[in-house]
N, C-alpha and C positions, 0 to 999 in steps of 0.2 A: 523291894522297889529299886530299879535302876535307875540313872540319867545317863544320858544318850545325847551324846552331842550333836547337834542338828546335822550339820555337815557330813556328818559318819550317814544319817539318812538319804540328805541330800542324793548325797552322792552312788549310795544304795538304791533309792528307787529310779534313778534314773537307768542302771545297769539291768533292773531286770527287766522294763521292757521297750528300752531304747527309747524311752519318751518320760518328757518334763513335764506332764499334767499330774497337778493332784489336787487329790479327794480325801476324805475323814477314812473310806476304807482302804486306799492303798498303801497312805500313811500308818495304817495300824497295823497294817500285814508288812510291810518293810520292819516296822520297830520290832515285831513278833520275830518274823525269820534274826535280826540281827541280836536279838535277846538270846533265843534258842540256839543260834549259832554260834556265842561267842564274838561277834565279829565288831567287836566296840570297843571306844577308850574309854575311861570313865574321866569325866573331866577333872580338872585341878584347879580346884578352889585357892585362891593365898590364904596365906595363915600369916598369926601375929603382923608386924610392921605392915607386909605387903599389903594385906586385908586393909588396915588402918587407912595408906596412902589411895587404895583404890577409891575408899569411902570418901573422903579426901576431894578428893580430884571429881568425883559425883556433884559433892555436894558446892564447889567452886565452878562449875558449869552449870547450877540452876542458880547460884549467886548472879552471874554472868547473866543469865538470862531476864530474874527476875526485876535486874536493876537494868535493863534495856542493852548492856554496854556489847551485846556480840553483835559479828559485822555482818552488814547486809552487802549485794554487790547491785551495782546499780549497772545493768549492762539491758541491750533489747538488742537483738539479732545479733550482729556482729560486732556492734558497737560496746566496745567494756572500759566502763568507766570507776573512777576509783573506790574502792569499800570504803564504810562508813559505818557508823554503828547505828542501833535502830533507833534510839531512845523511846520505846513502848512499851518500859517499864516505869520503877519508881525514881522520880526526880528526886525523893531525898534520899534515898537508897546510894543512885548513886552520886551525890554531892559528898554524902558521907563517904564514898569510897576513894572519890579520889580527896578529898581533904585527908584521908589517913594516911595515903599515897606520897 
């Protein structure tokens, strides 16, 4: 079994036939030709520490999320007005967070 980084596809099936349409079969015939050819990086997963901090940073973006605190942008056509955050999460979630804060 290989992994094939999207991009390495990407950018393969566009080359063979100068067009950006896809389907389940041309996707599978790009991944083929670039398995059989060689013509792939194999990705690079972090290990130790990095692994930890990606995980990390995952899981302090659904923190974020599920206590409402990421910002929405309040703008309509040309008009942008200032960010704000949503609060359409949990109100004790985050009361808790900034009282730790």
């Amino acid at each position: 079994m290989e992994a094939i980084r999207w991009n390495n596809v990407h950018k393969s099936k566009e080359l063979e036939d100068n067009s950006p349409t896809k389907n389940d079969y041309k996707d599978a015939k790009v991944i083929a030709d670039l398995v059989r050819n060689g013509k792939y990086s194999e990705p690079k997963l972090p290990t130790s520490v990095y692994a930890d901090l990606r995980i990390l940073m995952n899981l302090r973006q659904q923190i974020i999320r599920l206590a409402g605190l990421n910002l929405k942008e309040n703008s309509s056509g040309k008009k942008k007005c200032k960010s704000s955050i949503t609060k359409r999460g949990r109100a004790r979630l985050r009361a808790l967070m900034l009282i730790t804060a």
